[in-house]
Each structure stands twice: as structure tokens, then as C-alpha cells.
C-alpha positions, -999 to +999 in steps of 0.1 A: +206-692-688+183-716-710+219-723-730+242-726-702+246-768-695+266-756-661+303-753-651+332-772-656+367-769-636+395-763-655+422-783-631+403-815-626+372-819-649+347-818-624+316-804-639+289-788-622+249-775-624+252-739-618+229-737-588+252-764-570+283-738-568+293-703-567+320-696-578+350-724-577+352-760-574+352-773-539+379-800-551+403-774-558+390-742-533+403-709-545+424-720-574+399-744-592+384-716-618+355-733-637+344-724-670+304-720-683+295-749-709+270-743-738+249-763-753+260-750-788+233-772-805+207-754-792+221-718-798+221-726-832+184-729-836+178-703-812+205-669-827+221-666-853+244-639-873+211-625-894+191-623-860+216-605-840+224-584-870+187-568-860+195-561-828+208-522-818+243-517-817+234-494-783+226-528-770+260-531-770+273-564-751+237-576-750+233-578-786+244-613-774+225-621-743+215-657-752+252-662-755+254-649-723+252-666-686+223-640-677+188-649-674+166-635-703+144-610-680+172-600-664+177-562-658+209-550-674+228-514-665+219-485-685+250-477-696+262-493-727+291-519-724+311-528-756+304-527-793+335-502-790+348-496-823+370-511-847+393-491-868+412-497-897+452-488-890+470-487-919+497-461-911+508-487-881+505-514-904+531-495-931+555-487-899+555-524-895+557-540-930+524-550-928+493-550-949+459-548-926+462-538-890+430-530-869+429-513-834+400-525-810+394-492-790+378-507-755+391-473-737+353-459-752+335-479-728+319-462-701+341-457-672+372-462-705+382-495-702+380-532-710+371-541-676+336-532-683+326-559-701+336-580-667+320-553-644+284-557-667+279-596-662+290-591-622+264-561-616+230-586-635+250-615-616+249-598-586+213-585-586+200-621-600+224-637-565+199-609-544+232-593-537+230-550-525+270-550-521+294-558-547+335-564-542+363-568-562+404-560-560+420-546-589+447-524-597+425-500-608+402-505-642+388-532-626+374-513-593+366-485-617+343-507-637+328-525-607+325-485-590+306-475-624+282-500-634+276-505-599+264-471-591+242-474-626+221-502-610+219-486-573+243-513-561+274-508-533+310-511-542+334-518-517+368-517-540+401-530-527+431-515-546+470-511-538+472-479-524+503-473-554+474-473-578+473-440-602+454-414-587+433-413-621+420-447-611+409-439-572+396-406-584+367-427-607+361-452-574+352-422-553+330-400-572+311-433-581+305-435-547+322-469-541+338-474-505+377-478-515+403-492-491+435-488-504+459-523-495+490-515-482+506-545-505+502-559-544+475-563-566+483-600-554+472-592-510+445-574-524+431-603-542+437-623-515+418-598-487+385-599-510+380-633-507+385-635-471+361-605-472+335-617-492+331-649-478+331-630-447+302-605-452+284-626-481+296-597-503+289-605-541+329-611-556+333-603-587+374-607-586+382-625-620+396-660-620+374-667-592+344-654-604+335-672-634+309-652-653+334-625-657+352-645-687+319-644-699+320-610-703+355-603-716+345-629-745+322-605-761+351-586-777+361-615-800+324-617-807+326-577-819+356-583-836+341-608-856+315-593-864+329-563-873+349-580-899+320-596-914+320-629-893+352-638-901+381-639-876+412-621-881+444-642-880+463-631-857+449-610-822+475-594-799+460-590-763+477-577-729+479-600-706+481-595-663+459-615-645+447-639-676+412-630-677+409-608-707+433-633-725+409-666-718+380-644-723+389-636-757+400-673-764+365-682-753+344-659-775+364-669-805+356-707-790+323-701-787+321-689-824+338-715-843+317-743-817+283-726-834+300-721-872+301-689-875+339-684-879+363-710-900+391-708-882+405-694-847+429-667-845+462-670-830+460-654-797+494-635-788+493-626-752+521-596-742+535-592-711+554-567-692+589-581-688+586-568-652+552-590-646+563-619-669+549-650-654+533-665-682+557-661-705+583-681-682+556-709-682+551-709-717+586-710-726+593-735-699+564-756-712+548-750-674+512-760-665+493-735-647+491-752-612+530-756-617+536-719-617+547-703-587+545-667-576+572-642-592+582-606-585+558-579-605+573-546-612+560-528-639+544-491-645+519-506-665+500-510-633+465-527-649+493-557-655+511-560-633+504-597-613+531-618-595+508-650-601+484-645-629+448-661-614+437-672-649+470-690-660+449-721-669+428-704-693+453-679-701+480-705-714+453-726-730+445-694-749+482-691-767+490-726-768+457-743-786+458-716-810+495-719-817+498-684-811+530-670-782+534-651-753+561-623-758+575-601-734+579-565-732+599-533-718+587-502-697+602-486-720+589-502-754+552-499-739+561-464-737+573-458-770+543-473-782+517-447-767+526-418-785+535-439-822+495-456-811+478-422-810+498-404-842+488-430-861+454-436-851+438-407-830+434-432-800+450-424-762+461-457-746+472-462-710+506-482-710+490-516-704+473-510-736+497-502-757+514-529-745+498-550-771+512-530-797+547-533-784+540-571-784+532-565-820+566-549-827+584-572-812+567-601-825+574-580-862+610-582-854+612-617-842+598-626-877+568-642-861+540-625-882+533-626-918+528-594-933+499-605-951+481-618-921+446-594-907+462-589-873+436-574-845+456-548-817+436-550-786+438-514-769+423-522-729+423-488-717+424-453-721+452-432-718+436-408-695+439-433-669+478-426-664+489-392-673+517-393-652+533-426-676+521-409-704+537-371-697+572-392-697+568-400-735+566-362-748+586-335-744+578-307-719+559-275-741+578-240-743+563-210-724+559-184-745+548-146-742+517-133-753+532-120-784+532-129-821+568-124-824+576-151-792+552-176-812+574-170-844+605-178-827+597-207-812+586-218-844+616-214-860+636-233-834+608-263-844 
């Protein structure tokens, strides 16, 4: 924490030393999100490209701990968070017209998604806060996360999820041995309930866009991205959006990198919606500030997505908007179209919020918004394992066949 000048409120200004709040500014109660400040200078002298460079890659996340909000003796899980693999996609990239696609496969991480990254800063927060019990509301990866690295550092999970949340998802709370109460409501009441709960029992809350180490977390993708390309950005990154957090998260580790040199340029960040959970792409089109949103209907099967008011809209519009990048919206049905045309092309399973992101990139390929020569990034959130019953809808159903050569040979000729 030797690099971390304190917090700063994204509605008003306000800053803050980090021992005088703990999670939001007062000014502003549940809504005022802050955001950690660095004091770049310093990193600088202290890391560097070279000097993380020696660090393990099964360090994964914490390749980057002074960039992180932790303290340096810290205790961090044993199960390794990020440095999830990059690959090269140039099959999508000739489907699109395009010359250099890359897929950023987070459904590797350890309990297969994104939400890890979040779920590794709140567990080290947690034990540094002398928390034993953990919280968070989710639609599912999230609470899965939280269940998982939880469990790796003997800490208790108490996971509030919408009881319409796949079964895939409340299987992983359960046998992680997190107490799950499923919310008769939205993502939105659940969200809502863990706060009133937390403050309640003095429960560590790790809920993002409240929490504000759990940006923190998501950032280290760009960081791995950029890396991974030989410290330079890509032009173009294409993330899912729901709640806002991994969209500002990502828009803050690319920050972070050009604030300390190490990049030239920032991305433009293209954040996808579901046109069922669209609120952010109203506000952008409608020039909207994030305290002037208001709470829309959120109906979508890509349940890790779905949010009737996104909680990180002020990061999550500054994210698009100061990196002239756009928010595009999809269909149910393009997201899944794009899980099966995903995994053909590059071996990898994703859940329908993340391919999501590669619907975005269609669309935003149609709309003539991308340049084919541009190095465009694909940010896959989650495995598809997650949601077989969404992704059992984009295939046909297999023929039964008898336990003869001569059945196998006529199905194959009706193939």
C-alpha cells in the first residue's frame, strides 16, 4: 500500500486517506464509488517492465502486487488468479475482414471466470480488514469467485444470488462450502440486501461498485494484455459490460500503464451490452451522466449481465467515452450465434455473456466502426460450462444410433 496516495470519489472529488473510509464516500452514501490514486512517480523507481518480467507467470495477478492496493506481506490465495492466456485468432479475424484478432481466455481462471481477479483482492482485503466472513451478490461468477478463493484462505462466504441464477453457478457456491441464499428478486434486490446485510453483521462486502479494491483487481487484465503483446496496447478492446466493473477495471489498468510510460497510447474501450440489459448504452447515446441514469428493465439470458442500473456507470461511461471508443448493443440471439462461431474458431467454450463481446465485435464490423487493420483484443469473461442450458440451444440435438457399423455409416451419409 506504500504506492496507494488514498481514494478519490468519482461523483464529487472528494479524496480520501484510506484508513479514514471503507468503502464509499460519506458525501454521496452508497452511490459515491471512489477510485484508488497512485503515486505513479514513485512506481516508476520502484517496478518496472524488466523487473516484473522476472517474476513467475504462476504468480499470476501478483506479478503486480506493487501495483496493487495490498500490503506487501500480505498473504495471497493459493490458487492462481489471471495471467490467463492470450491467443492469436486469425480465422475470426478472416470471418470478419480483419487482420489481427486476439481472444483473452479469463474462463481458465480458477473457479472459470473473470470475476476472480475481483474475488483475489477482496479475500487479502478481507483478511488484512481482520474480517472471517466474506459477502457479496452476484448473478453467479461473482459468488462463485468469492465461494472459491474464499474457501482457499479458510474464509466464510455468505453469497446472495437470484434464485433464476443457472444451476451451474449455485452448484460451485455449494460445494465451496459458501452459505447461499437465493433472492427471490434481480441481481438489482440482491445488491441491495448485501449492503443492508453487511453493514448489519460487519460482514466484509466485496459487491463491486461499492467495494473499491475490486476495480483493482479487474485492471490486471489490461495489464496481461499488455504485456502479452510486448508492452504495447492493442487498439481497440471489446469488453462485456453488466454492472460496469470489469469495463472501468480495464479502463484503469490501461490508465495506470500509460500514467507510468509503459504503453503510448490507450485502447479504445468498446463496451457490449445485451439489448435486454442496455442501460449504458441509452446513456451513452443520450449523452447521460451516470448519477442521471435511472433504473431500466433487464431481461437477458446472458445472466452474468444482466443489471437494470449498472453500479459502476461512472467509471463505466468514463471508460468508452475518454478513449473515444462506443457502447454497442446486442441480441440474445446474436450472443448465441457467437458461442458456437467463438469455439470453431478458437478451441475456447464461452458462456453467453462472454461471447457477448464478440457479437459486439460483429456488429461494430458491420457498422463500419473498426478498421481492419486495427490489433483488436476480444475479452472472453467466462466459461461456457457455466450455462449449458444457453449453450445446448445453439447446436443441433445428436442422432441415436445402434451399436452397429452399418447405423454409423448411414448417418454419415445423411451428413
Amino acid at each position: 500500500m506504500r504506492f496507494v496516495l488514498g481514494l478519490r470519489c468519482t461523483i464529487c472529488g472528494a479524496e480520501y486517506a484510506v484508513d479514514d473510509v471503507s468503502y464509499v464516500c460519506p458525501r454521496h452514501g452508497d452511490d459515491g464509488i471512489l477510485d484508488v490514486m497512485y503515486d505513479y512517480d514513485a512506481l516508476r523507481q520502484h517496478i518496472s517492465p524488466a523487473s516484473i518480467a522476472q517474476t513467475s507467470t504462476d504468480a499470476g495477478i501478483w506479478r503486480y502486487k506493487p501495483l496493487l492496493p495490498v500490503q506487501a506481506d500480505s498473504p495471497v490465495p493459493p490458487l492462481r488468479v489471471g495471467w490467463t492466456p492470450l491467443y492469436a485468432a486469425p480465422r475470426l479475424a478472416e470471418r470478419l475482414g480483419l487482420h489481427h484478432v486476439w481472444v483473452k481466455d479469463d474462463g481458465v481462471n480458477p473457479t472459470a471466470s473473470f470475476k476472480d481477479r475481483a474475488s483475489a483482492l477482496a479475500v487479502v482485503k478481507a483478511r488484512e480488514a481482520g474480517a472471517q466472513i466474506v459477502t457479496t451478490a452476484s448473478t453467479g461468477n461473482a459468488a462463485a469467485a468469492l465461494a472459491g478463493l474464499a474457501a482457499s484462505m479458510s474464509l466464510q462466504a455468505v453469497i446472495f444470488v437470484p434464485k433464476t441464477a443457472p444451476p451451474a453457478k449455485i452448484a460451485q457456491h455449494l460445494i465451496y462450502g459458501a452459505r447461499v441464499l437465493l433472492v427471490d428478486g434481480t441481481y438489482d434486490d440482491a445488491f441491495e440486501l448485501t449492503l443492508k446485510v453487511a453493514k448489519e453483521f460487519g460482514w466484509y462486502n466485496r459487491n463491486t461498485a461499492y467495494n473499491p479494491y475490486m476495480s483493482e483487481g479487474k485492471k490486471t487484465a489490461a495489464y496481461e494484455i499488455c504485456e502479452q503483446m510486448g508492452w504495447r496496447a492493442p487498439d481497440r478492446v471489446f469488453v462485456p459490460v453488466g454492472d460496469g466493473c470489469i469495463i472501468g477495471g480495464i479502463y484503469k489498468g490501461f490508465r495506470d500503464l500509460l500514467a507510468l510510460g509503459w504503453i503510448d497510447a490507450m485502447p479504445k474501450i468498446m463496451g457490449i451490452q445485451a439489448e435486454g440489459s442496455s442501460a449504458l448504452v441509452d446513456a451513452w447515446e443520450r449523452d447521460l451522466a451516470g448519477w442521471e441514469m435511472t433504473p431500466q428493465p433487464a431481461n437477458t439470458l446472458a445472466d452474468s449481465i444482466s443489471a437494470g442500473l449498472p453500479r459502476d456507470r461512472i467509471k463505466a461511461l468514463a471508460a468508452v467515452r475518454e478513449t473515444d471508443g462506443a457502447y454497442l448493443r446486442v441480441s440474445d440471439q446474436e450472443i448465441l450465434d457467437a458461442i458456437p462461431v467463438i469455439a470453431r474458431n478458437t478451441g475456447v467454450f464461452s458462456e453467453p455473456a462472454a461471447a457477448t463481446a464478440y457479437a459486439g465485435l460483429v456488429k461494430a464490423v458491420e457498422k463500419g466502426l473498426v478498421d481492419p487493420a486495427e490489433r483488436i483484443v476480444v475479452l472472453l469473461t467466462g466459461s461456457g460450462l457455466k450455462d449449458i442450458g444457453n449453450a445446448m440451444k445453439t447446436v443441433p440435438q445428436p442422432p441415436i444410433v445402434a451399436p452397429t457399423l452399418e447405423a454409423v455409416k448411414a448417418v454419415m451419409r445423411e451428413a
